[in-house]
C-alpha positions as CSV (number, residue, x, y, z in Angstrom):
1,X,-67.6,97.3,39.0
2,X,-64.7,94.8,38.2
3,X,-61.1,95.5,38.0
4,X,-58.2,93.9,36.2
5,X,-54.7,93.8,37.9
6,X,-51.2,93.7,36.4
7,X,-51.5,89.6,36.2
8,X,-55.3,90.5,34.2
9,X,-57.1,89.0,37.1
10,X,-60.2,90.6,37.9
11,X,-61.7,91.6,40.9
12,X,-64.7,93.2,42.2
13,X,-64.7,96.7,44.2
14,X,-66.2,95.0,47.3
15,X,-63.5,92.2,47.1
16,X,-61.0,95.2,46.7
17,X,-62.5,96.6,50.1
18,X,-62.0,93.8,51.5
19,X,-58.3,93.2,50.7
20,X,-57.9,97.0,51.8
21,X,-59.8,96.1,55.3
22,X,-57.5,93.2,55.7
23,X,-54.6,95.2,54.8
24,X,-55.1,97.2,57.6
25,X,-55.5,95.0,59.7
26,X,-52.3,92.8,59.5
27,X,-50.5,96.4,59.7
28,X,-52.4,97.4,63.1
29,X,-51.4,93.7,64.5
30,X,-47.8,93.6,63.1
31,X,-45.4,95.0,65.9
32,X,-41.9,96.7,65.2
33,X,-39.3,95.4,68.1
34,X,-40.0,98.8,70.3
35,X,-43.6,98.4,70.3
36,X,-43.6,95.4,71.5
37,X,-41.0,96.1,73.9
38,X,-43.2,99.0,74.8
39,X,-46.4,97.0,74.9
40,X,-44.4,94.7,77.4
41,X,-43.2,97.3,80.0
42,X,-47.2,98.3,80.4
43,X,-48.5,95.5,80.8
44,X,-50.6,95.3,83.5
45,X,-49.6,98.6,84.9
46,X,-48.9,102.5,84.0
47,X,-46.0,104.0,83.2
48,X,-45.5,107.7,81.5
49,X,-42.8,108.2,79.1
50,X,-39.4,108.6,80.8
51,X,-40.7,105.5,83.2
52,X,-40.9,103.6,80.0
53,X,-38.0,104.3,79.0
54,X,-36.1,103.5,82.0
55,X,-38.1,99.8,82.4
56,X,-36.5,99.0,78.8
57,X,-33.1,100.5,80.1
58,X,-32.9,98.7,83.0
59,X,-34.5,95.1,81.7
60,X,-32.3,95.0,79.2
61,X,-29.0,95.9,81.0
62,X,-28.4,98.9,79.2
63,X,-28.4,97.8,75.8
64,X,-31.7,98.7,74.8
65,X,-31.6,102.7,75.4
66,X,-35.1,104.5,73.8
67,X,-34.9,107.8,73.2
68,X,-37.8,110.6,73.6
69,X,-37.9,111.1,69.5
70,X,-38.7,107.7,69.0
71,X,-40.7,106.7,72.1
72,X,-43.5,109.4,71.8
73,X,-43.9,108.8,67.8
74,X,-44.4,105.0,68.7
75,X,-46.5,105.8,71.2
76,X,-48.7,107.8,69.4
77,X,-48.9,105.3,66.2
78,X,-49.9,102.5,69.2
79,X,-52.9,104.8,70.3
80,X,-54.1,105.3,66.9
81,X,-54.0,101.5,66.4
82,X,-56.0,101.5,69.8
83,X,-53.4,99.3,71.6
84,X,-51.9,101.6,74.1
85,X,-54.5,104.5,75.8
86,X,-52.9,107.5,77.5
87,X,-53.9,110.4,80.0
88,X,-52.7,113.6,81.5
89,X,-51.6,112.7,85.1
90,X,-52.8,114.8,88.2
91,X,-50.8,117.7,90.1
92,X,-50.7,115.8,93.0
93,X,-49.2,112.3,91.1
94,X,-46.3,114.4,89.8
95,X,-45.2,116.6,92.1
96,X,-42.4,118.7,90.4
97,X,-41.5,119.0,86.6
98,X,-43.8,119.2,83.5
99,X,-46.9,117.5,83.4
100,X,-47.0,113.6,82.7
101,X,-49.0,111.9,80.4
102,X,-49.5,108.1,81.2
103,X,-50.1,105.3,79.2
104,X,-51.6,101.9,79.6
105,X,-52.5,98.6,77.3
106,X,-56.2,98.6,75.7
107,X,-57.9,95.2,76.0
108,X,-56.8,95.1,71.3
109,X,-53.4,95.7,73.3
110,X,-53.2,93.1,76.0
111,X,-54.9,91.0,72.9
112,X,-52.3,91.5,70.2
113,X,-49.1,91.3,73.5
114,X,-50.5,87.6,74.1
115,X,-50.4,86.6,70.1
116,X,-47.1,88.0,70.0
117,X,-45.9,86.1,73.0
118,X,-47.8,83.0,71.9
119,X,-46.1,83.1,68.5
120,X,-43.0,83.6,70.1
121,X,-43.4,80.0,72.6
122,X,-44.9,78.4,69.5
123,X,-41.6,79.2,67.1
124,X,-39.5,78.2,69.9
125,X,-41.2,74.5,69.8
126,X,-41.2,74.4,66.3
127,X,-39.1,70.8,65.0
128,X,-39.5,70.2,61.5
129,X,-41.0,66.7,60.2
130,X,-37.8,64.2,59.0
131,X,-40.1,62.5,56.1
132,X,-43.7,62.1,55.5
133,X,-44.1,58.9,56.7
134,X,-43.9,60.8,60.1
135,X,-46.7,63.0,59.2
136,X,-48.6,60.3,57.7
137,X,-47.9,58.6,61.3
138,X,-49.3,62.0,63.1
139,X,-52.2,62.0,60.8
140,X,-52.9,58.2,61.8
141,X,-52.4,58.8,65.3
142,X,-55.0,62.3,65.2
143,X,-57.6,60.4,63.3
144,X,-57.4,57.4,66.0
145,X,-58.0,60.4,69.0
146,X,-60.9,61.8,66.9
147,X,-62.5,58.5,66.6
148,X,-62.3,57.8,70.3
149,X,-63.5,61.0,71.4
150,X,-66.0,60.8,69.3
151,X,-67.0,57.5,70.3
152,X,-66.6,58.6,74.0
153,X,-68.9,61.4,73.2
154,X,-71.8,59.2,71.8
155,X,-71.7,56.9,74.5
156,X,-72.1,59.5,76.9
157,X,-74.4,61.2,75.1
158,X,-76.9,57.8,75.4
159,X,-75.8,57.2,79.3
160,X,-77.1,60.4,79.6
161,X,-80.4,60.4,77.6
């Protein structure tokens, strides 16, 4: 079945699916500031909730204080985008107090904390192109590599047959 949208374009329900899919995803892999910050203080370890909240505390010299009402709801929305998994500690990791619930990256976590942390380095390198002459220079100096390795790749290629 085809749709039409406000600009009369039309599209088909599978494409529509689609979109929605994609939708979706971009908002499971988008990350608020405490999510990531969370995200960051489990890495590779962990931590139940006060714990978290303390590693944030304390990395960012007090600035950054989290409170309970809005770690748990974040932590809940990271589980149901699968990038944080929890469970309900033992007696005998606890000791005294309530019972702790401890939480840890998924490999879609670890996954969407290096994107995050890649994006960042990237932006940070980021220099902007003074004219086009310099891209057309970078475009010269790419295709020259390509031709080389390619040629590199067919010579070896007959050395070795």
């Amino acid at each position: 079945m085809n749709h039409t949208n406000s600009q009369g374009q039309r599209k088909t329900s599978a494409l529509k699916k689609d979109d929605k899919n994609k939708d979706e995803n971009e908002k499971e892999t988008q990350l608020s500031n405490l999510e990531e910050d969370i995200l960051t203080a489990i890495h590779g370890q962990e931590l139940y909730g006060l714990e978290i909240m303390r590693a944030i505390e304390e990395a960012s010299g007090g600035l950054r204080q989290i409170k309970a009402g809005s770690l748990y709801p974040t932590l809940k929305r990271l589980e149901k985008k699968t990038l944080v998994e929890s469970r309900w500690g033992e007696d005998q990791e606890q000791g005294e107090g309530a019972r702790r619930r401890y939480y840890r990256l998924t490999p879609k976590g670890n996954t969407s904390l290096q994107w995050v942390n890649d994006y960042k380095k990237k932006l940070k390198e980021w220099k902007p192109m003074n004219s086009s002459s310099e891209q057309r220079e970078k475009d010269d100096l790419n295709s020259r590599e390509n031709k080389k390795i390619t040629k590199l790749m067919k010579n070896g290629a007959k050395n070795i047959s």
